[in-house]
N, C-alpha and C positions, 0 to 999 in steps of 0.2 A: 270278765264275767258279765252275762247279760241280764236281767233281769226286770220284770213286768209292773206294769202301774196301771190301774185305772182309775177312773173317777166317775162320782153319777150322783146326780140328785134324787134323794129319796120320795122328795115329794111327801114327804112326815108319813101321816097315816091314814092320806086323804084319798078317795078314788080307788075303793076296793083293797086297803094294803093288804088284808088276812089273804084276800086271792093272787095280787100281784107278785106280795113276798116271794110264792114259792117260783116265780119264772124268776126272780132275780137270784138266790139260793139255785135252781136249775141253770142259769147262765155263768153263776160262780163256779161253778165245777168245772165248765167247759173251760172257761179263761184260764183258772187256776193261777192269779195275778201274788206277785209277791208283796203289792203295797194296792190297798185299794182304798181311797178317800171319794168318802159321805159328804154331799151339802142334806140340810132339814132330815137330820135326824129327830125323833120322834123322841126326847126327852120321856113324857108320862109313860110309854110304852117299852121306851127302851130298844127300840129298834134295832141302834147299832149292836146290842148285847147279843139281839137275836140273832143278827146276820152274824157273828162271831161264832157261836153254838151254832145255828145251822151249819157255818161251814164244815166243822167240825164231825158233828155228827155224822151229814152225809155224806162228805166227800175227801173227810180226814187230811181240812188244811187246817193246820190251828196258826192265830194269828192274835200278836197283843192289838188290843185297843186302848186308845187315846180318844180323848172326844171333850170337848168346849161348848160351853151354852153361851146364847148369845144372852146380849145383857137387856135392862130396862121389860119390859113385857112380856119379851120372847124369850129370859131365860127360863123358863118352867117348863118353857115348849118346844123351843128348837137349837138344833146344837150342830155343827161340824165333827167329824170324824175319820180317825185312820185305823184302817187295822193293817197291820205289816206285819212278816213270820221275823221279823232283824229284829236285832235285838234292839230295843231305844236308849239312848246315851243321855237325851234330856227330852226336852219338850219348853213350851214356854207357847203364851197367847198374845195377841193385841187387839185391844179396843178403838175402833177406828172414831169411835163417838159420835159417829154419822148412821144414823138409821141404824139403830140397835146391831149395826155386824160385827164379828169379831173376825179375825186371821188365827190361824193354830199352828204351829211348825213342831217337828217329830224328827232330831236328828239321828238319825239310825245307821248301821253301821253294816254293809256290805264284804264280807271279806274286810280287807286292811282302810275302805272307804269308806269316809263319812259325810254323809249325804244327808243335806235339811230338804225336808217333804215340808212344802206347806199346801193349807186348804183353808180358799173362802169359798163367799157367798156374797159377790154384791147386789148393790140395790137393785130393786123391780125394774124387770125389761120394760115396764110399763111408764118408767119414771124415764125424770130427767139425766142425760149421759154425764151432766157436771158430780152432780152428786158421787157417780162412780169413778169419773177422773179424779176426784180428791182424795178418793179412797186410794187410788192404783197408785197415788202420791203418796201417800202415808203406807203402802205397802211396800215401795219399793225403798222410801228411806229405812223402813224396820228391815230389811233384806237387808241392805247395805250395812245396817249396825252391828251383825252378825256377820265380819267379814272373815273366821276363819276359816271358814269348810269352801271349796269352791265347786261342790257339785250341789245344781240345787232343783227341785223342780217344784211347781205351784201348779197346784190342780184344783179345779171347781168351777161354777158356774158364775160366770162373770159378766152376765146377762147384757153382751155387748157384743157386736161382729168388729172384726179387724178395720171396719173403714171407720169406725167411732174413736175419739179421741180416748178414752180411756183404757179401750186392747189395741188403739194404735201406740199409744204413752207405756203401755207392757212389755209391747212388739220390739220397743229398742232397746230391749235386756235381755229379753226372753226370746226363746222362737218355741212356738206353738209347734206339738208336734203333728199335729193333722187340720182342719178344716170343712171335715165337711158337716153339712147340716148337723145337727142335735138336738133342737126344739122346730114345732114338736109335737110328741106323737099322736095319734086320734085316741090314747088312753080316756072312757068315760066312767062318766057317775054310772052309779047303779041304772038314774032315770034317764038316763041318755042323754045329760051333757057332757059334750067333749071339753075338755081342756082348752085354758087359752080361748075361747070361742072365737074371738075375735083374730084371731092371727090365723094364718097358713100353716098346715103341716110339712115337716119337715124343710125347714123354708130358711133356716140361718143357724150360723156356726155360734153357738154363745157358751160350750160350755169346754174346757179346755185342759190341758197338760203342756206346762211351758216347763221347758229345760234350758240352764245355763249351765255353762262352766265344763269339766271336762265330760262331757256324756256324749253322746252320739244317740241321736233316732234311726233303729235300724228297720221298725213296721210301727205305724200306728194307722187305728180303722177305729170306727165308731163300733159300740159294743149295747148291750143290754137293747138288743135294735128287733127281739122276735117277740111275735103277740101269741097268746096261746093258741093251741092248734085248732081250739073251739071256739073262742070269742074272739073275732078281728079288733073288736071295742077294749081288751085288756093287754095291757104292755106290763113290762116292767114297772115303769112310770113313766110318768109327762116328759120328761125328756129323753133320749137314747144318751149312754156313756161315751167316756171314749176308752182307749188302750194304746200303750206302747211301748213295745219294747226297749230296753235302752241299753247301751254297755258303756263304759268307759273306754274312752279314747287315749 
């Protein structure tokens, strides 16, 4: 059996969400993904609730949600999230105690398979890559403590390219199922600042879907990648998704 993952940063509720929302709810339909994991979800708003109802409404996927606040400042404000139509067998978090992030994992049950989804969010592309190799350290030993399920995939922005120690230190567990760019977009403010000012648009791969154990990537493309047909200045958000199909092998 095959079935669809994606992943995408909400970018909370900054840069237009009430207008972005609906290109993302409009790209949800197209994909029609079985498991789709949130970085910055929008806690006060609720974000991930809405993108759950929206699907629902419009385009009749209903899917549970999961979702974890991060801790210290940011938990009031931003949170990680899954919603998946499989039913969920548990769940569990981790506090990585490094820059307010947590890890969230959703074991769910495909047919007679059980499959741990996780989703972070590390440190700012803007920081130092130590920071985030210590994390992908502390990631991969909580993966390992959870050694009965052997399908596994970790999805989210891990605001790192594969030649950086920290998705090269992932790289030897996981294989990323795509690579191309996904930050990031010319998504602006209302006054016409873009995103990121200082970097280049679509200029590096940092946000990802790693698969281990028995899976197979049969397509995976970057996703949430179309601006509205009226404003070239509005995307989904600051970053494009990814997608991938995946089946058991």
């Amino acid at each position: 059996m095959g079935f669809r993952v994606t992943t995408l940063n909400l970018e909370q509720d900054h840069k237009r969400w009430d207008d972005r929302r609906e290109l993302i709810v409009g790209q949800l339909g197209e994909l029609k993904p079985d498991i789709f994991c949130i970085n910055e979800i929008c806690i006060p708003r609720q974000t991930g609730r809405y993108l759950q109802h929206a699907a629902k409404e419009r385009h009749g996927l209903e899917y549970n949600l999961v979702q974890q606040s991060k801790i210290g400042g940011l938990s009031v404000v931003d949170g990680e999230g899954i919603l998946t139509r499989f039913p969920v067998r548990e769940t569990a978090n981790f506090d990585y105690r490094a820059r307010e992030s947590v890890a969230q994992v959703a074991r769910v049950e495909i047919e007679s398979h059980l499959v741990d989804v996780y989703v972070t969010h590390l440190y700012g592309s803007v920081g130092r890559d130590s920071f985030r190799l210590y994390q992908v350290e502390q990631l991969l030993d909580w993966i390992g403590s959870r050694d009965d399920v052997e399908a596994k995939v970790v999805c989210g922005d891990f605001n790192a390219t594969l030649d950086m120690a920290s998705a090269a230190l992932m790289a030897t567990r996981f294989k990323p199922s795509q690579t191309e760019p996904t930050g990031f977009t010319p998504l602006q403010e209302k006054d016409g600042v873009p995103s990121h000012p200082d970097w280049e648009r679509f200029d590096r791969c940092i946000d990802y879907i790693w698969v281990a154990g028995p899976l197979k990537v049969r397509a995976s493309e970057v996703c949430f990648n179309k601006p509205s047909l009226d404003d070239y200045s509005l995307w989904p958000s600051d970053h494009m998704g990814v997608w991938a199909d995946l089946e058991f092998e």
